[in-house]
C-alpha positions in Angstrom: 0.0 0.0 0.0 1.1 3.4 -0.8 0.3 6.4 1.5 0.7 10.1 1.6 3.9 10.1 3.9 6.7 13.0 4.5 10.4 11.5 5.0 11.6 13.3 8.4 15.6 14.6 7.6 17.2 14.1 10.5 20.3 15.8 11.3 23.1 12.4 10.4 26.8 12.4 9.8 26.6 12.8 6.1 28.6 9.1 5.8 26.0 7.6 7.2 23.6 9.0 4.7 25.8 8.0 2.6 26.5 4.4 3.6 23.0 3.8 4.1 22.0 4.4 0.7 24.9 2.1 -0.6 23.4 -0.6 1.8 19.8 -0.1 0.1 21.5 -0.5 -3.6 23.3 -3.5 -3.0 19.9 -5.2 -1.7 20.2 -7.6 -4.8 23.9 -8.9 -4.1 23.8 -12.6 -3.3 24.2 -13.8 0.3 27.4 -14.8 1.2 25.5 -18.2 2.8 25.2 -21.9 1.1 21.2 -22.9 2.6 22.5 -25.8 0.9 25.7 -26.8 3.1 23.6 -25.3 6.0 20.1 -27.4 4.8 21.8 -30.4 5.7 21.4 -32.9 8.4 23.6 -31.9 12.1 25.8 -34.1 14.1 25.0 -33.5 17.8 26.8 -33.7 21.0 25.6 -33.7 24.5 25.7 -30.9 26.7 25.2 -32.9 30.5 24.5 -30.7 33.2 22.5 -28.0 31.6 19.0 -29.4 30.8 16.5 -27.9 33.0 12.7 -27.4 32.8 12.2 -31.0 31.2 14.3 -29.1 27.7 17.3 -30.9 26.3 20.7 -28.9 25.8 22.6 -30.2 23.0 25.8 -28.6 21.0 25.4 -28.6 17.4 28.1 -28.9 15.0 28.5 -24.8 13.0 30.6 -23.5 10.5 34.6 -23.0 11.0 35.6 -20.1 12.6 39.9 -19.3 12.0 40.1 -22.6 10.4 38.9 -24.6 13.0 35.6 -26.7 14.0 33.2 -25.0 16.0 29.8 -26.3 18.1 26.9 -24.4 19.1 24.9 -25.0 22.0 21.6 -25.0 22.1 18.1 -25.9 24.1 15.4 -27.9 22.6 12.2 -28.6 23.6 9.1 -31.0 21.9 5.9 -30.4 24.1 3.6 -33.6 25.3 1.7 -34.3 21.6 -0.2 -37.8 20.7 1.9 -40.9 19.6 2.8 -40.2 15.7 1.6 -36.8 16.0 3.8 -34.0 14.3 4.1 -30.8 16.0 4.6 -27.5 14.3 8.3 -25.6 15.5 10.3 -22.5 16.4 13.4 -21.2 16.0 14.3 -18.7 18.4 17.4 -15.9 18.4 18.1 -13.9 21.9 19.5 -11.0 21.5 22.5 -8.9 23.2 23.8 -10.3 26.4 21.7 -13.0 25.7 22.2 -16.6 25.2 20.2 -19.6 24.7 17.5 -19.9 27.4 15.6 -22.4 28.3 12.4 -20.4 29.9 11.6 -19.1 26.2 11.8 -22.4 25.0 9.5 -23.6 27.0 6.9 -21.2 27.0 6.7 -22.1 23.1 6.5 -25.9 24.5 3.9 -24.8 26.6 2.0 -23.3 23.6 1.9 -26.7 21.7 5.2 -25.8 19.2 8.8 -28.1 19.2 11.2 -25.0 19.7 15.1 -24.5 19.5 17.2 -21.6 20.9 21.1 -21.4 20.3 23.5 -19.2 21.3 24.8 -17.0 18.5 27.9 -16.0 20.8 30.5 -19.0 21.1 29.2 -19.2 24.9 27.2 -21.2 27.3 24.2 -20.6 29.8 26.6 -19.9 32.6 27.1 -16.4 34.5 25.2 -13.7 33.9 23.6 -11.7 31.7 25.9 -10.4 29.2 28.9 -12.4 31.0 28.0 -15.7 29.6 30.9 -18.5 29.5 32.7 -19.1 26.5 33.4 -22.7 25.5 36.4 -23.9 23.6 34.7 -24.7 20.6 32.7 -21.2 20.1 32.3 -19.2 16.8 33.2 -15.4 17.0 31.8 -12.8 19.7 29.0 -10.8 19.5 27.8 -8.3 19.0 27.7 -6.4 15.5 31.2 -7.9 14.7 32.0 -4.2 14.2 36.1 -4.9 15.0 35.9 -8.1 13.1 34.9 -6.0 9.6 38.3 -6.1 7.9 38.7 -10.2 8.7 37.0 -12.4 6.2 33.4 -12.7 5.9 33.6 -16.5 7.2 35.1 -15.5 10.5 32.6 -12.2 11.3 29.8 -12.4 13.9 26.8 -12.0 11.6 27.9 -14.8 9.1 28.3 -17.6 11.9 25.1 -16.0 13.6 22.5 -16.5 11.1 24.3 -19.5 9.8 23.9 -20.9 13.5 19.9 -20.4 13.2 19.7 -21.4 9.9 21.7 -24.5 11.3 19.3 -24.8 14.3 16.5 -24.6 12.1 17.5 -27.7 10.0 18.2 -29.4 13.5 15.0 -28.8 14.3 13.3 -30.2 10.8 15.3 -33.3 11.4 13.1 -34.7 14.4 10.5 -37.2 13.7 8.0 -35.3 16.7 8.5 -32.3 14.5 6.3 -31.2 11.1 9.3 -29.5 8.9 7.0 -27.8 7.0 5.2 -26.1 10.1 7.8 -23.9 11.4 8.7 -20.0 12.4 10.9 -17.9 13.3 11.2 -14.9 16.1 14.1 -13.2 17.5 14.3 -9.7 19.5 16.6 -6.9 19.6 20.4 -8.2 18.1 18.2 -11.3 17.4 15.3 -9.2 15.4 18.2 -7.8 13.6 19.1 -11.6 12.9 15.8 -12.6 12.2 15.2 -9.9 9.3 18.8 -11.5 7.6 17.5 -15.3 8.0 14.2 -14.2 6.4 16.1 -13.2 3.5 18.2 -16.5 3.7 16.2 -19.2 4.5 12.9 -19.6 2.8 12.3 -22.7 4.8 10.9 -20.5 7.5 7.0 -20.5 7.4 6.8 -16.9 9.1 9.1 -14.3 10.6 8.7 -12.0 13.6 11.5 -9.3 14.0 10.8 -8.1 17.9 12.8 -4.3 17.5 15.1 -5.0 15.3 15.3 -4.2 11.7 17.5 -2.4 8.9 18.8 0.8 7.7 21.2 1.2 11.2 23.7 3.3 9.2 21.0 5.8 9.6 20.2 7.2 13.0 20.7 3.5 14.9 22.1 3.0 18.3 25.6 2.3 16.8 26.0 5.6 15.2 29.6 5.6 17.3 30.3 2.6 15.9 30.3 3.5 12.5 31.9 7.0 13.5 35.1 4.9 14.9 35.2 3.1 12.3 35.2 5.7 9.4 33.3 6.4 6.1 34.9 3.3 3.9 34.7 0.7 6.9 31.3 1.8 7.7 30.4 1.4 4.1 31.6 -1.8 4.2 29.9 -3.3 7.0 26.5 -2.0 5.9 26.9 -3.3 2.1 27.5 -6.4 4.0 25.4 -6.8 7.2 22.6 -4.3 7.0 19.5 -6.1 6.9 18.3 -3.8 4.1 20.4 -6.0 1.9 18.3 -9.1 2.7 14.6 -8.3 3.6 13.7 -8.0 -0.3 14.0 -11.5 -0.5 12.6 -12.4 2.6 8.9 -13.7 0.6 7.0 -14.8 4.2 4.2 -13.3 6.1 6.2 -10.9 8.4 4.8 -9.8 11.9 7.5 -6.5 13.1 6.8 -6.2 16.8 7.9 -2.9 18.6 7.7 -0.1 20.6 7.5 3.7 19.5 10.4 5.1 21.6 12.7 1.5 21.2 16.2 2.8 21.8 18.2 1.0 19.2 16.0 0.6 16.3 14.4 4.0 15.0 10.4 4.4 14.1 11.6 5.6 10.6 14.2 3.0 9.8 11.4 0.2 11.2 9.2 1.9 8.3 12.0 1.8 5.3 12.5 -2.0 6.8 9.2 -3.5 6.4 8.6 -2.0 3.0 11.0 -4.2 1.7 9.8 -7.2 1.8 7.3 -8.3 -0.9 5.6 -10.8 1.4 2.5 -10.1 3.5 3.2 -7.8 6.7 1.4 -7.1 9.9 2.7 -4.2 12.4 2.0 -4.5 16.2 3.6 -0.6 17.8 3.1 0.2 21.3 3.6 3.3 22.5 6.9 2.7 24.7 7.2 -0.9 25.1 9.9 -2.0 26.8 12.6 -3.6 25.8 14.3 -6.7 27.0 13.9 -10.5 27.1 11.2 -12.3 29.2 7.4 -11.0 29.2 8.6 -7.7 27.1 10.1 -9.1 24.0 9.1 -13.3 24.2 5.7 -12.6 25.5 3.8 -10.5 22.9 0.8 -12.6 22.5 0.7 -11.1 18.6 3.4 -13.4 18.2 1.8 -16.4 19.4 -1.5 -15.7 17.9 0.2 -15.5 14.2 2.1 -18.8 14.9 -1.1 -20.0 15.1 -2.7 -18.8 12.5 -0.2 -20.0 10.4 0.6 -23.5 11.4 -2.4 -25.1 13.3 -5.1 -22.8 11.4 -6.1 -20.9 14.1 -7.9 -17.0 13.4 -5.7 -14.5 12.3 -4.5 -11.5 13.4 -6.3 -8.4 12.1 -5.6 -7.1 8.5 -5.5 -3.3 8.0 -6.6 -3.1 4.5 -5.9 0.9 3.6 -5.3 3.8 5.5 -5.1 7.6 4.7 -5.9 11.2 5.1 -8.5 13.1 4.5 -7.9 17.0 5.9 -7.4 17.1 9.8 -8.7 13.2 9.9 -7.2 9.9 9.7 -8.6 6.5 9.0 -8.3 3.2 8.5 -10.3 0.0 7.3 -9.5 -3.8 7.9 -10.4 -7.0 8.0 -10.7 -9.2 11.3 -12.1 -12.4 12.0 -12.1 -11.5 16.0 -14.3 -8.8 17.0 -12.3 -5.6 17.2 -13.0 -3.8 20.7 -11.4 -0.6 20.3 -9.3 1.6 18.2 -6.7 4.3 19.5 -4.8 7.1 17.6 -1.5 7.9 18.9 0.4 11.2 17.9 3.4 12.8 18.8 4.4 17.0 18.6 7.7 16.1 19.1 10.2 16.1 16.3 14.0 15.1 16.3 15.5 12.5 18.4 12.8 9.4 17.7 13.1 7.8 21.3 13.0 11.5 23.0 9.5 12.2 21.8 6.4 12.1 23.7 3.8 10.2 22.8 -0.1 10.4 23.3 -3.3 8.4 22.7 -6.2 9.2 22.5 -9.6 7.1 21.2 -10.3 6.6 17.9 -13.8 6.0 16.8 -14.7 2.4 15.4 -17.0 1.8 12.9 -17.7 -2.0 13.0 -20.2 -2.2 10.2 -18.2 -0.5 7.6 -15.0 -2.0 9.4 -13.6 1.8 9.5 -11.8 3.6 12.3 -11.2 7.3 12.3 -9.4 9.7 14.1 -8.7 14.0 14.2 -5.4 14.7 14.2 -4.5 17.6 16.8 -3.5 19.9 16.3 0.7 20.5 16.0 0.7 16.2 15.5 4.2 15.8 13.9 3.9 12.2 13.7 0.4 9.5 14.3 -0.6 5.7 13.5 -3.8 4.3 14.5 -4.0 1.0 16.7 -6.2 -1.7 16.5 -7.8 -3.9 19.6 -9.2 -7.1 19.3 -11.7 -8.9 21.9 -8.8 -10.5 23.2 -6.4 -7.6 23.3 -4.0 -8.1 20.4 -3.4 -5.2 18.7 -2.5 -4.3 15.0 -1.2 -1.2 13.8 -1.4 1.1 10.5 1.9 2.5 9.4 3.0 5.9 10.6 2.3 9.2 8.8 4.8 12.6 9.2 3.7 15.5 8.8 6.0 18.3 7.8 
């Protein structure tokens, strides 16, 4: 859908302008990935002492890192299903100072889906957060691989890491409990960044949920420094090779992009440019500050869940905003919902500038259930609005954003 949107200007380092549009031109490069050497079946090794929560830990076998063999750990789960039964899957990717854990594994258990989460960092479930143990056999350290830029693309952080999900996902397809052609994929913050690149990579994947993260982070990302300290030509370099920007056009699956309005690492306006990209089917579901973080904020969205189902046990679907626009001081929206929607909310900012300094209102929105309309004023001095979406159960769906000049 096209609509009438103004592109805010922020005030960048002129490289990064720069190096973001060479990132966006690149877009039909091929991946530097073999799904084919990655597709196939995984030699495991046991991990004793680390199962927990009736989940298996297993290492996996990844790709070589500085010439030598590496292994990936990883939890597994399969939840209690009927004898010859199939159950659908996920693949899971934590994000920064985050490792494989075993409580979002089984919460997916818990929901009726087989589910895998690896640790994308050479390390192991023991210390703390963001002080995990490294084994002997780990791939490179997160995160970004910014220092890693000038070694070769086989021994940087963001090849092994999607190539350890895409790994985990064929793992995964290899059980007998577990329907490979019923699986998704979900991964929040460093692992939403992940998750837009393995969208792109693998098209095994029957769905893809990106929890904050997204592309275009030569723009106005939390890693601006980053790219500062490491100068115009390295910047470019990394971007034309890591930016998800360069990979979402081929990611062809429904896409949910789960996030908050004021998410410090990942940008409203780069979230927008990201999920344009993709040609596949895309649901948004924006709250106006969500947190960010593991646990309840960024495994727990119930969005997430409900499209999983949807999609692989042909459950109802999320709500589907069909067209939105303008007219004058309003703004509305129509869609399509097999739930009953309960409410609708417009919410606005005045603020311009920094994206996770502005305030943000709501205010209600009136709902037309008949004509399957909502509508909204815009106040006055609004710089920035997107209407929201409530269904009976409370899982919301959200129109794009609109800027105002």
């Amino acid at each position: 859908m096209n609509h009438p949107t103004s592109h805010f200007v922020g005030l960048f380092f002129l490289f990064t302008v720069a190096t973001a549009v060479a990132a966006t031109t690149e877009k039909s490069a091929a991946p530097p990935w073999n799904l084919r050497q990655l597709s196939k079946a995984l030699q495991t090794h046991p991990a004793p002492g680390f199962e927990t929560n009736g989940v298996r830990a297993v290492f996996f076998d990844g790709l070589p890192w500085q010439g030598r063999p590496t292994r990936v750990f990883a939890f597994i789960g399969v939840p209690e299903h009927k004898r010859g039964e199939k159950v659908p899957g996920m693949v899971l990717v934590h994000g920064g100072g985050g490792t494989a854990f075993a409580n979002w594994v089984k919460r997916w258990n818990d929901r009726g889906y087989a589910a895998i989460a690896m640790d994308t960092c050479g390390a192991v479930p023991r210390g703390s957060y963001g002080k995990w143990q490294r084994h002997d056999a780990g791939g490179p350290p997160g995160w970004g691989g910014f220092n890693q830029i000038n070694e070769p693309i086989q021994d940087q952080w963001t090849y092994h890491a999607v190539a350890d999900a895409v790994l985990a996902h064929s793992l995964l397809r290899s059980m007998p409990d577990v329907d490979n052609t019923r699986i998704g994929l979900t991964g929040i913050s460093w692992g939403g960044y992940l998750t837009c690149i393995i969208a792109g990579v693998d098209d095994r994947f029957r769905f893809a949920t990106p929890v904050y993260g997204c592309g275009f982070l030569g723009d106005n990302s939390a890693w601006l420094k980053n790219f500062e300290q490491m100068g115009k030509e390295t910047a470019a370099k990394w971007l034309k090779l890591w930016d998800p920007s360069r990979y979402l056009p081929r990611a062809k699956m429904p896409m949910l992009w789960v996030t908050g309005t004021n998410d410090f690492a990942y940008p409203f306006d780069s979230l927008q440019k990201s999920y344009r990209l993709p040609p596949g089917k895309r649901t948004l579901c924006i709250r106006v500050r969500m947190p960010h973080g593991h646990g309840p904020a960024g495994e727990g969205p119930e969005e997430i869940r409900a499209l999983a189902d949807s999609i692989l046990k042909k459950g109802k679907p999320l709500a589907r905003i069909t067209a939105q626009g303008c007219k004058g001081d309003e703004t509305w929206a129509t869609f399509e919902s097999k739930t009953k929607i309960a409410k609708a909310e417009l919410n606005f900012t005045k603020d311009t500038g920094v994206w996770q300094k502005r305030l943000w209102e709501t205010t209600p929105a009136s709902l037309d259930p008949a004509r399957r309309r909502v509508t909204a004023a815009v106040p006055a001095g609004a710089t920035v609005f997107y209407l929201n979406l409530f269904d009976e159960q409370g899982l919301v769906v959200s129109t794009e954003h609109i800027e105002l000049k």
